[in-house]
C-alpha positions, 0 to 999 in steps of 0.5 A, spaced: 385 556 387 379 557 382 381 564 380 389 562 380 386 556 374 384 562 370 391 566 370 393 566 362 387 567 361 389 574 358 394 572 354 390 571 348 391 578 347 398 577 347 398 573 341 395 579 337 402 580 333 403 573 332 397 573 327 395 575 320 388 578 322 388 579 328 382 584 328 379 577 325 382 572 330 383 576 336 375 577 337 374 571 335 379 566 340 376 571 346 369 570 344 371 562 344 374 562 351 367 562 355 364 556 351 371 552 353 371 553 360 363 551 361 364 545 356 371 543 360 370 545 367 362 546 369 361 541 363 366 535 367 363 537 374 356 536 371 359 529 368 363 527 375 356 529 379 351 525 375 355 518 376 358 519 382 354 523 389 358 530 390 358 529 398 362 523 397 368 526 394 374 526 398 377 533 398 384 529 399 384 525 392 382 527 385 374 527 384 376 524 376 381 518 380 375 516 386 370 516 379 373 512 375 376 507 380 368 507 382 366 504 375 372 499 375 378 503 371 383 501 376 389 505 373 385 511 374 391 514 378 396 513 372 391 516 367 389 523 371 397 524 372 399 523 366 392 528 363 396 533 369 403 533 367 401 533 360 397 540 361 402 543 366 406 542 361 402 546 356 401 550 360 408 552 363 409 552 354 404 559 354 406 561 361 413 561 357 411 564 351 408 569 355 412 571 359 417 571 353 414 577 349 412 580 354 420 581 358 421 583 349 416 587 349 418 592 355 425 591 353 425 593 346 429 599 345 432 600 351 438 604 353 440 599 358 445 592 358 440 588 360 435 592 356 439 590 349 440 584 351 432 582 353 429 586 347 432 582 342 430 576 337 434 571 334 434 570 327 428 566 328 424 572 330 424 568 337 426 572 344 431 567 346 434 571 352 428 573 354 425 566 354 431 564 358 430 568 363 424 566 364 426 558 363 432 560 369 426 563 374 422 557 373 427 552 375 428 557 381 422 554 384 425 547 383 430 549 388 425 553 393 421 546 394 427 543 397 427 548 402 420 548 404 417 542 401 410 541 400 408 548 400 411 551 394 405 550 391 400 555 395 406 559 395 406 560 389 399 560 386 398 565 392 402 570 390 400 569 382 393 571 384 395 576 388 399 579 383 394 578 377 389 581 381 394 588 381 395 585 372 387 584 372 385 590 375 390 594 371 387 592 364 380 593 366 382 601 369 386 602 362 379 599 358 375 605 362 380 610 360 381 607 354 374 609 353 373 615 356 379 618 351 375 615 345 368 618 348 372 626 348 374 625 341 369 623 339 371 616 336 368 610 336 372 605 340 372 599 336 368 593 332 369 589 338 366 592 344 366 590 351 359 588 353 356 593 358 361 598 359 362 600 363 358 597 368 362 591 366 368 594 368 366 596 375 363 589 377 370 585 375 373 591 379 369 589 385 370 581 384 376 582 384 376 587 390 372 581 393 378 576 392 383 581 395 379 581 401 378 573 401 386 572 401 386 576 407 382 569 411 388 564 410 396 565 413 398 562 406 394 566 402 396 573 407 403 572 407 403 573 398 398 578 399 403 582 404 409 580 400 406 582 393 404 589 395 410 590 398 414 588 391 409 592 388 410 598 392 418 597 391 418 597 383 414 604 383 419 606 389 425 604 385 422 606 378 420 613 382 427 615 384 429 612 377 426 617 373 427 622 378 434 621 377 434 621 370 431 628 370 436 630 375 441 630 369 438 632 364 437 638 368 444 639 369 
């Protein structure tokens, strides 16, 4: 759960074709995102713990509510809920953006109905279909909680982080390559270096290797594990035939 808090974290680079110095900014947003999440996260539980014993906080209640109605805010409840709703709505708002560029981004130029379709923008520059379709997945959670309330929530984040750790693990493995592609040239790989690598990329590797084996001790979390290999696995099976069905008829 910690590590499905950070999915979208890697969104930033997305954002590479919206500015006007990205060489500038990017470094800059990257570099800012360690400071937040210590000054946000680490920083508030060394708030909550200071005023409030850490063994007296129920894993059933929301540790800022059991603060705050300590000291006498009896609304406490209404506040946190409202501070929930209003970043999971920013955070559905990126998740959106996100996955929009990203569906234009890998439809653009396409052959197929459906590629046309998701790989083009409206006069306002904006992928709109491809936002649609983002939005339309979206509300198919909706109607999957009818079905298996109170659950859809691990489901899903279970299967995000199970997904992310293959996403994840994708850009560390294209970083090392990206390097060792530089390093044959001889170019330099850029102002903006990772630090420590590759050494940096073999631990993030591991780590993420670490949580794949974690997810294995839960029945949830084990299912979306089993689950999203197997889809992975049916996209490469889908996309290896299809390409193979391609060369087939050039050859003919």
């Amino acid at each position: 759960m910690v590590l499905f808090g950070f999915i979208g974290i890697e969104m930033v680079g997305m954002t590479a074709s919206e500015t006007n110095d990205p060489t500038h900014i990017i470094p800059k947003a990257i570099n800012e995102i360690p400071m937040r999440v210590i000054l946000f996260y680490l920083g508030s539980l060394l708030a909550l713990m200071c005023i409030y014993p850490w063994h007296f906080i129920s894993p059933d209640e929301s540790p800022f509510v059991q603060v705050f109605s300590a000291i006498g805010i009896k609304s406490a409840a209404a506040i946190i809920n409202f501070v929930v709703l209003t970043a999971a709505a920013s955070a559905c708002n990126s998740s959106l953006f996100t996955t929009g560029r990203m569906l234009f981004s890998l439809t653009y130029g396409g052959k197929s109905r459906t590629s046309k379709r998701l790989g083009k923008l409206s006069k306002a520059q904006v992928p709109v279909n491809a936002l649609l379709l983002s939005a339309a997945i979206i509300a198919v959670v909706v109607v999957l909680n009818m079905f298996i309330p109170g659950k859809v929530f691990t489901l899903i984040s279970s299967i995000a982080t199970t997904c992310f750790l293959f996403i994840w693990g994708s850009i560390v493995l294209a970083h090392l390559k990206y390097r060792r592609v530089m390093k044959a040239e001889g170019k330099p790989a850029g102002d903006f270096k990772m630090p420590f690598a590759p050494y940096s990329d073999y631990f993030v590797l591991a780590f993420l290797g670490m949580v794949g084996v974690v997810l294995l001790f839960r029945f949830e979390t084990l299912v979306a594990l089993i689950g999203s290999v197997l889809w992975l696995l049916g996209l490469w099976l889908f996309k290896t035939i299809k390409d193979r069905a391609v060369v087939a008829s050039i050859q003919d």
